[in-house]
C-alpha positions, -999 to +999 in steps of 0.1 A: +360-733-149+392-743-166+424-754-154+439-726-164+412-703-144+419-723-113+453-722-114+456-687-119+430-683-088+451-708-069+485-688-074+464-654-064+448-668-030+481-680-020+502-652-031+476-630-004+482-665+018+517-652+022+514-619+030+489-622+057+506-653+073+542-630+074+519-607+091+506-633+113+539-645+122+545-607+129+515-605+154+515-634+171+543-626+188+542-636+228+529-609+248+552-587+266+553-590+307+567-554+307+568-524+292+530-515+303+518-478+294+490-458+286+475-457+249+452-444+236+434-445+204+409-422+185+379-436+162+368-468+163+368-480+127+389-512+108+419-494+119+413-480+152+393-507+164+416-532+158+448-513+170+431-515+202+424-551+202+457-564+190+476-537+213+457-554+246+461-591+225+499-589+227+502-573+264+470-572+282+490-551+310+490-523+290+463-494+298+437-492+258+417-465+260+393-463+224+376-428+219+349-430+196+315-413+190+293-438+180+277-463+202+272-487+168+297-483+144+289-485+103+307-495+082+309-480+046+320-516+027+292-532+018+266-500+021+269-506-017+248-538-014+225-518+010+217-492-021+209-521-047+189-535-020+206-565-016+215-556+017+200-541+052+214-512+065+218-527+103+240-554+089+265-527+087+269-523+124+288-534+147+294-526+187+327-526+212+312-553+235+344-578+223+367-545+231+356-542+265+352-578+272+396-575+264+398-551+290+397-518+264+381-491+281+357-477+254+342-438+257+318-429+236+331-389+228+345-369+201+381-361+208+382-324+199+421-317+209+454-333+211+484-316+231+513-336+216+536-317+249+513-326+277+505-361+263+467-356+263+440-362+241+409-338+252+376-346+246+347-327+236+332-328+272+364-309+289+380-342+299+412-352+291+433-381+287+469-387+292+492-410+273+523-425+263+511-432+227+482-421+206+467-438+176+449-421+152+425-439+127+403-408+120+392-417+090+383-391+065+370-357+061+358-333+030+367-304+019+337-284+017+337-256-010+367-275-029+340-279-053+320-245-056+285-246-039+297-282-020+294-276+017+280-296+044+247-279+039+247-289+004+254-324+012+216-330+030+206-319-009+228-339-030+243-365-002+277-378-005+269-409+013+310-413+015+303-418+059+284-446+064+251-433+085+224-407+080+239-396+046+235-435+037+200-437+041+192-402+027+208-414-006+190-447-005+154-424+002+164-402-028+168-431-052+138-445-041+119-415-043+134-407-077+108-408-108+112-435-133+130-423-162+148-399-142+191-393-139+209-407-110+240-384-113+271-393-096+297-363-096+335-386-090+366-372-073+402-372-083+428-392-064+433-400-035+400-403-019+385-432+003+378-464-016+392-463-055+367-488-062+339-477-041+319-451-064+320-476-091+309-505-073+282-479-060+270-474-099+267-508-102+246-514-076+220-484-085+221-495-118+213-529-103+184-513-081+172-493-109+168-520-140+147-537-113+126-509-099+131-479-127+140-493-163+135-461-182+160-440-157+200-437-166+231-429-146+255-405-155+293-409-143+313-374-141+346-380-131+377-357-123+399-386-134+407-406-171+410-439-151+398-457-123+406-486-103+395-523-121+381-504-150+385-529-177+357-551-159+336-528-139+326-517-177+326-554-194+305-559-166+283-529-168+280-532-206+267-570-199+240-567-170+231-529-177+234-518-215+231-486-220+220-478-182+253-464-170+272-435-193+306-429-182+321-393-189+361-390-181+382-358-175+391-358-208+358-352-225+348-325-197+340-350-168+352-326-142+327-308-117+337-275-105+305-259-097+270-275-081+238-262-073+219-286-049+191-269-048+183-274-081+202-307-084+222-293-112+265-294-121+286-272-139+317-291-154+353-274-159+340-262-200+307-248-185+283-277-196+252-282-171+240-315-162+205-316-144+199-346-119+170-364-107+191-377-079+223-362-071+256-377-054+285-354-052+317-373-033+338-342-024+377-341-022+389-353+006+412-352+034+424-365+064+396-363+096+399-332+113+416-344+148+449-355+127+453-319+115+441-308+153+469-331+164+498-317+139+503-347+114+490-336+080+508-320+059+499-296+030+483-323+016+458-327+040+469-363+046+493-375+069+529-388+062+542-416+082+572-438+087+561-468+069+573-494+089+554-486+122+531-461+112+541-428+134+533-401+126+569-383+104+558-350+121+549-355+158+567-381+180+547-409+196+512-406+176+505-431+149+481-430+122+463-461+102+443-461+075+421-437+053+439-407+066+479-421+056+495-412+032+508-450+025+509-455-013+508-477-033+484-491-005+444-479-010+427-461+013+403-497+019+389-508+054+415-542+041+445-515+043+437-505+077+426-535+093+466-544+081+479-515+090+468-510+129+481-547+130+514-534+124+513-500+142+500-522+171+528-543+172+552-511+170+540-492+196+537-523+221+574-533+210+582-497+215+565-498+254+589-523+258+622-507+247+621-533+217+627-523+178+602-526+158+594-560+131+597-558+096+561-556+084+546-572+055+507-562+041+480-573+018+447-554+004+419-573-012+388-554-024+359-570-039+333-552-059+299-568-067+283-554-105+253-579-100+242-604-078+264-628-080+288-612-100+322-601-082+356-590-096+384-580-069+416-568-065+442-581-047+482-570-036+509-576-015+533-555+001+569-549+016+592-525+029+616-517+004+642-489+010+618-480+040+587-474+020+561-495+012+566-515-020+541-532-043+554-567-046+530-588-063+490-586-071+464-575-095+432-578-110+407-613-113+412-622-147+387-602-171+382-638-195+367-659-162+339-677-165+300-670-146+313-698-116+343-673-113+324-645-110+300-663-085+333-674-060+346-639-062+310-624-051+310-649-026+347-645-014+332-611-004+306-621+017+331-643+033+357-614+038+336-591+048+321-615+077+361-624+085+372-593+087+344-577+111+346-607+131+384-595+132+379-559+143+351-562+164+343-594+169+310-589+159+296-610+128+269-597+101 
């Protein structure tokens, strides 16, 4: 690697240094002998799971309650790895043992109604829960029929896989299943949807699984949008390790799906040309999950607008929201951008319990992407308040001249953050 290279990775790892030590500093506040209350927060993802931890870290005398379905939780990062088959799908779970071990009591339940008057959050059941503060991290939902013949029944036909779960494995049986020499179609959404990188990563690993397993097949790319996040080296890199594997087709030469037929595993685009797949994976538009718009946060985006420097909710006093379901640009809806964000709403509403102001936050987002075993490229920002928004203040890209060793450190950078940051939120390691 030249000096040049390492310097340039050198000035990147510590310009992310920064940002998460200001947040450190921001966190590791001493806990708070007053000011106890009653909180409670919905789904149990990087950014509910870890508002709950950091909310009981900082003042343990405060009441955590965490509402979330599942009993193992999966993550979508990494299910990538799982489709090229570098990867099992149980590494991608992770339980609450570390959560209630902190004194969080953890129910297993959908929460299926908010009552932002009465303080309660109502569970599927009939039982409710009071609070003084709510936390939402519901992650995200789709909007079914946004893309003619797209609904939830569609989906066990031509799976989204964009939940981590039964529509993960359904994909990866599909591809398996599918006949050498056949299409792997991938039907892209516009912005903003969960993950900027994640459907492209997701190519790269199919195509990884596929020149392995299914030489004669191809993947076809239609995409609602002329760009996409790292796209410069996602292709450099697909050109290199795939060929003529993986066609890309943009909005601007009639990329955009409007109509699909899963029972016949066929697309219509916007100019009415039909693409037949072998396999099909349609990731629908998205929006915020369902309980934010229960609760009164989104707005006629579908997403939810928040005050940016402790995360609650612009529309409903006392309920905060983290991660996929924000509306927090120029941050990415990423697990990384959660995980940050419940940090900082944590530290709000505990400050708040108190009769304290709030800190000035500060954030960083990393994402790693893997084309081919060990092969990585990231991403990489850091952010402030500026004018009371969030503010892009320095990041970008891996450099796209780097060298094979590069490449190798930024796959395993990957691995490494991936292990960190479930050992964050859960405690749990993979």
């Amino acid at each position: 690697m030249s000096q040049s290279m390492k310097f340039s990775r050198r000035q990147w790892l510590t310009t992310v240094g920064k940002a998460s030590a200001a947040g450190a500093v921001l966190l590791a506040a001493p806990a708070f002998a007053r000011g106890a209350g009653k909180v409670v927060v919905v789904g149990g993802g990087f950014g509910g799971a870890t508002a709950a931890k950091y909310i009981k870290r900082r003042n343990p005398a405060i009441d955590v309650t965490l509402v979330e379905p599942a009993k193992t939780y999966y993550t979508c990062p990494f299910t990538n790895l799982y489709f090229g088959g570098l990867r099992t799908f149980e590494q991608q779970g992770h339980n609450f043992d570390e959560l209630r071990s902190m004194g969080v009591r953890v129910i297993h339940a959908f929460a299926s109604g908010v009552d932002a008057d009465k303080k309660t959050v109502t569970l599927k059941g009939g039982d409710t829960l009071s609070y003084d503060k709510l936390l939402l991290a519901p992650g995200i939902d789709f909007r079914w029929n946004a893309l003619e013949g797209y609904d939830e029944a569609a989906s066990k036909l031509a799976p989204h896989a964009w939940k981590a779960g039964e529509q993960s494995k359904l994909l990866k049986q599909h591809l398996e299943n599918m006949r050498d020499g056949g299409t792997f179609v991938m039907v892209a959404p516009a912005n903003p949807f969960r993950c900027p990188p994640g459907p492209y990563e997701r190519v790269s690993m199919v195509a990884h699984y596929l020149k392995h397993n299914k030489p004669k097949s191809k993947i076809l790319i239609l995409d609602a949008k002329d760009a996409f996040s790292k796209q410069g080296l996602f292709q450099a890199g697909w050109k290199r390790f795939y060929g003529d594997l993986i066609e890309w087709v943009p909005l601007s030469k009639d990329g955009k799906v409007v109509r699909v037929d899963a029972a016949n595993l066929t697309v219509e685009t916007e100019f009415g040309q039909t693409h037949k797949a072998d396999v099909l994976n349609v990731i629908p538009p998205q929006k915020a999950g369902t309980i934010a718009e229960i609760a009164g946060v989104t707005n006629e985006s579908g997403w939810v607008p928040i005050k940016h420097q402790t995360f609650e909710s612009e529309r409903v006093a006392d309920i905060y929201v983290v991660g996929d379901a924000t509306v927090a640009a120029p941050m990415p809806k990423s697990g990384f951008s959660a995980n940050a964000q419940a940090k900082v709403a944590a530290a709000a509403i505990v400050n708040s319990l108190a009769g304290k102001p709030p800190a000035e936050p500060a954030f960083a987002n990393t994402c790693y992407s893997l084309i081919a075993p060990d092969y990585g490229i990231s991403v990489a920002h850091n952010y402030q308040l500026k004018d009371g928004k969030i503010a892009e203040m320095s990041g970008g890209v891996s450099p796209a001249d780097a060298n094979d060793d590069f490449r190798k450190l930024e796959a395993e950078y990957g691995v490494a953050w991936y292990q960190a940051i479930a050992l964050d939120t859960w405690g749990t390691r993979s």
